[in-house]
C-alpha positions in Angstrom: 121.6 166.7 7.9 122.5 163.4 8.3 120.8 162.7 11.2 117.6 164.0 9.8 117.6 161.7 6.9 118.4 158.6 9.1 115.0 159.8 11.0 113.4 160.3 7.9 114.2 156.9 6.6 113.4 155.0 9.9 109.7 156.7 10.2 109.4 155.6 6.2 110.2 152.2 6.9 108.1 152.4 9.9 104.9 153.7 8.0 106.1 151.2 5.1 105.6 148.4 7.7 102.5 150.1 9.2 100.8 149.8 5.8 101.7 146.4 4.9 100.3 145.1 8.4 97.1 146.7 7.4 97.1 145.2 3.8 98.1 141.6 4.4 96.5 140.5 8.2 93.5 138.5 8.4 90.5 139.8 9.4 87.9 142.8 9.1 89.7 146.2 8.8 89.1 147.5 12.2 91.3 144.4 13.5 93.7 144.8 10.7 94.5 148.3 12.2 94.6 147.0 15.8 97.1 144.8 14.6 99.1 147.0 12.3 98.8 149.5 15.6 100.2 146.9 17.5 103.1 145.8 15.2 104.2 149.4 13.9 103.3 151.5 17.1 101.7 153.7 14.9 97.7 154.7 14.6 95.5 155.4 11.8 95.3 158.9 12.7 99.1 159.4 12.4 99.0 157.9 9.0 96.2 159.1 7.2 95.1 163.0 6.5 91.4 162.9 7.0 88.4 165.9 6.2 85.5 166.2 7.0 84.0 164.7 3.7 86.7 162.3 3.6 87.5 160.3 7.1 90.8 158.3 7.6 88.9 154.6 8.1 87.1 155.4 4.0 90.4 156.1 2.6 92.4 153.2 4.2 89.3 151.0 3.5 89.2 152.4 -0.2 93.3 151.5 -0.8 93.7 147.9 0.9 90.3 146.6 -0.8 91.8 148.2 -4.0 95.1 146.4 -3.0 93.5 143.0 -2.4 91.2 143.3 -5.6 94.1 144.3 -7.5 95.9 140.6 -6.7 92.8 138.9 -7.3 92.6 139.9 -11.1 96.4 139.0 -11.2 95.5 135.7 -10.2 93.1 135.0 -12.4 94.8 136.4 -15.2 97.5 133.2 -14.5 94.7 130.8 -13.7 91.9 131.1 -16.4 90.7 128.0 -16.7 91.0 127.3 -13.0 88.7 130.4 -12.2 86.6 129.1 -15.1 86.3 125.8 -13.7 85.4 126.6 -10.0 83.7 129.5 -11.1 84.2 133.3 -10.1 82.5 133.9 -6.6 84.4 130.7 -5.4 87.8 131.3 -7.2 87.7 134.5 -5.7 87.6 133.4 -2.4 90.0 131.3 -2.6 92.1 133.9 -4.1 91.6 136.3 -1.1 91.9 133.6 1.3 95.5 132.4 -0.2 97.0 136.2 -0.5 96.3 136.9 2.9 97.7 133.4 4.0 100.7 133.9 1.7 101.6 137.7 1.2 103.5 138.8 -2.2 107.2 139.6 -0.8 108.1 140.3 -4.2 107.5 143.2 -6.7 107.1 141.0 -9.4 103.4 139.8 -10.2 105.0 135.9 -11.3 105.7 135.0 -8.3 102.3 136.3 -6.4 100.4 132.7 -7.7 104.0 130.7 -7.3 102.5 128.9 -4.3 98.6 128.8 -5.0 98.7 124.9 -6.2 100.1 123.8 -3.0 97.6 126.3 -0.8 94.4 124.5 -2.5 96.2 120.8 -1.9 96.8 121.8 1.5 93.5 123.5 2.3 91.5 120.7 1.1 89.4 118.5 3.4 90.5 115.7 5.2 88.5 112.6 5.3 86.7 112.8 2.3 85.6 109.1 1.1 83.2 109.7 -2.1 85.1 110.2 -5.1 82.8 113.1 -6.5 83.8 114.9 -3.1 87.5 113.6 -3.4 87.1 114.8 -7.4 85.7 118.6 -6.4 88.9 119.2 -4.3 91.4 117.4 -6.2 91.0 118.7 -9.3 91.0 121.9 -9.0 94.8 121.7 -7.1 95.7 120.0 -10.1 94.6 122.1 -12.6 96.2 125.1 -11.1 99.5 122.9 -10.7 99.0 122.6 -14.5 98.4 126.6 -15.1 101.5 127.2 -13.1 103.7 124.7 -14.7 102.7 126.2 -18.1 104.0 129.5 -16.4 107.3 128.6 -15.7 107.8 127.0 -18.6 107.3 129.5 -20.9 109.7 131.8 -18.4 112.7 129.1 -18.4 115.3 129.0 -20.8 114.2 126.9 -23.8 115.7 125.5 -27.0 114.9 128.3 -29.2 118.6 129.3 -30.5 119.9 125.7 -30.2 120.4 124.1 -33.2 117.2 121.9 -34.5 117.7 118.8 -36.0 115.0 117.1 -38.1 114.3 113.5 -36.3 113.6 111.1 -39.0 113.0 107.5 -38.7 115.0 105.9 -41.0 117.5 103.2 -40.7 120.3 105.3 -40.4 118.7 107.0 -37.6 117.1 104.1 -35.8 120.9 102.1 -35.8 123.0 105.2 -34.6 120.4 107.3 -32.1 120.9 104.0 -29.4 124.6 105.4 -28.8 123.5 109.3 -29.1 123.8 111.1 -25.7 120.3 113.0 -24.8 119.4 115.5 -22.5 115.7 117.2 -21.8 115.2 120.5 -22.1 116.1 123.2 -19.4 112.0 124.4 -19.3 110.5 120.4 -19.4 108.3 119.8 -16.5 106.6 116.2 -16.1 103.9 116.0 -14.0 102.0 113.3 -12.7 98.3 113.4 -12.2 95.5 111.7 -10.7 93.0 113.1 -13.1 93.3 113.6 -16.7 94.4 117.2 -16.2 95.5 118.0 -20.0 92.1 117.3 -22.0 90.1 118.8 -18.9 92.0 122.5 -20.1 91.5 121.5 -23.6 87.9 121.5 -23.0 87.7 124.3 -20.7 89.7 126.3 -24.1 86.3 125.4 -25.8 83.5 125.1 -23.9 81.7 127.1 -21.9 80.8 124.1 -19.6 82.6 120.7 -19.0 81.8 117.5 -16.9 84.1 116.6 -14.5 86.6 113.9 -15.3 86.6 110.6 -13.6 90.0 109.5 -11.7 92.8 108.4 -14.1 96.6 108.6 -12.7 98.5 109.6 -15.6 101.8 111.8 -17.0 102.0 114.9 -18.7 105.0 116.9 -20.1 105.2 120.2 -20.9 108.0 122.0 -22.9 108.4 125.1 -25.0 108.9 125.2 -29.1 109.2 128.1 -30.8 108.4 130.1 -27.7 105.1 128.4 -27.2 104.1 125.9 -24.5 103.7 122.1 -25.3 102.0 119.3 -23.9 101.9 115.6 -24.6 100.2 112.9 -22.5 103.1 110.7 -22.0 103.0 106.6 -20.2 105.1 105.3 -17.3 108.3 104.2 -19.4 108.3 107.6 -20.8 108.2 109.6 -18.0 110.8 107.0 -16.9 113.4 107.9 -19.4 113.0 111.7 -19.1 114.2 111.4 -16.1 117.2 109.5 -16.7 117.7 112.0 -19.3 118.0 115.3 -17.4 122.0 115.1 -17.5 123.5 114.6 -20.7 123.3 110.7 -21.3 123.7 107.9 -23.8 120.4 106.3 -24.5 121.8 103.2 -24.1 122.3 104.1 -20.5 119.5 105.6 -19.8 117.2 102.9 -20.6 118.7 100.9 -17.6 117.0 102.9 -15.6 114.0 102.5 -17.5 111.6 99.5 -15.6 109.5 98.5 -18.8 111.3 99.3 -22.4 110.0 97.7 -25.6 113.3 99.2 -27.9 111.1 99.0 -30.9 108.5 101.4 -29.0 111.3 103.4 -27.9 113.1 104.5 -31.0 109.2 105.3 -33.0 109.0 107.6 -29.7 112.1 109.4 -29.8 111.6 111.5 -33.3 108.3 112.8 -31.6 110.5 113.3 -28.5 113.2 115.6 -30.6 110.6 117.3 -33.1 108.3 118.8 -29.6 111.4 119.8 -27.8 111.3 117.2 -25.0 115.0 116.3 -25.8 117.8 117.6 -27.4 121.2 116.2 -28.6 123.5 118.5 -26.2 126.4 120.2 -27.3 
């Protein structure tokens, strides 16, 4: 008995393996199942039943383009505006092209888009001079670098049952917040662009069709509030201080690491800072 279900669970693995060969590899399906044959030492025709209205090569064709379509929809269900912006018939090969280059090891449908960003930076071009050219490449890395952030920032732990305190900017609070300690929030992400990512998905929201933006390196930060994602254009200095403030820290402090800091800008800043959730007085 116990031999028999160590067979039986060494020819599932086997066929298990067998499957994902032909689901994943590149290429047509016939050199999918060369491979798969190859890899598994298994064929088609020990795999799949086949009748005679119903050969083997339809219903594995039938299943992995199922499979492949399948992931595509997931995708574009985590990058709308993306796929709105490149538009479907190219989205969707880029989409194919990325699953088959990085196959989903996990059950989970998050983590099937966890690496698309850094497959259309790494895919793009090189040598490209104009900036229109350097623009239809970029772009789109970055916005999907901006989809995904939003992703994992609305999955990462967040300030929702810390306790808020109303930022004010009254004297009281602009003499003692200097000696407060800070920290940013577990979810905040900062990104730094080369395009002006944020109001490109702002338009893309609401409109059907949207020029593309001209280069302009700048910072965004997204956060979560009240379980819902965030995100404010932010300049150098504040970028700056957010990270000095990932560890709880004394403001005072971490405005020495802070290159350019006008104080006066600073403490107008910080109630914005504490009311959106970028920072937090730790406890």
């Amino acid at each position: 008995m116990k031999e028999s279900c160590l067979k039986n669970d060494s020819q599932l693995r086997q066929l298990q393996y067998w499957l994902q060969e032909v689901l994943i590899n590149r290429g047509n399906l016939y050199q999918k199942l060369l491979g798969a044959e190859h890899q598994a030492n298994l064929t088609l025709e020990e795999t799949i039943k086949e009748t005679e209205l119903f050969p083997a090569i339809e219903r594995i064709n039938i299943y992995a383009s199922g499979y492949i379509a399948r992931l595509v929809e997931a995708l574009k269900a985590e990058y709308p505006l993306l796929c709105k912006f490149m538009g479907v018939e190219v989205f969707e090969g880029f989409a194919k092209a990325y699953i088959v280059t990085h196959p989903s090891r996990y059950s989970s449908l998050y983590k099937l888009g966890a690496k698309f960003p850094e497959f259309l930076e790494e895919t793009q071009p090189k040598g490209a001079n104009c900036p229109d050219q350097v623009a239809l490449f970029q772009i789109p890395a970055e916005l999907a670098l901006y989809e995904r952030t939003q992703a994992e920032v609305l999955l990462d732990h967040g300030l929702e049952e810390h306790p808020h305190y109303t930022s004010e900017t009254s004297i009281a609070f602009l003499t003692t917040i200097h000696s407060e300690t800070l920290q940013t929030s577990p979810c905040l992400r900062v990104l730094k662009m080369e395009y002006p990512i944020r109001s490109l998905a702002i338009s893309l929201r609401l409109n059907d069709t949207v020029t593309t933006p001209q280069r302009a390196k700048n910072w965004v930060a997204l956060t979560r509030k009240d379980y819902k994602v965030v995100s404010l254009q932010i300049c150098d200095w504040q970028a700056e201080l957010l990270e000095a403030l990932k560890s709880p820290t004394p403001l005072y402090r971490a405005l020495e690491n802070v290159k350019f800091s006008n104080m006066a800008e600073v403490l107008l800043w910080l109630p914005t800072a504490l009311d959106f959730g970028l920072v937090y007085y730790p406890k």
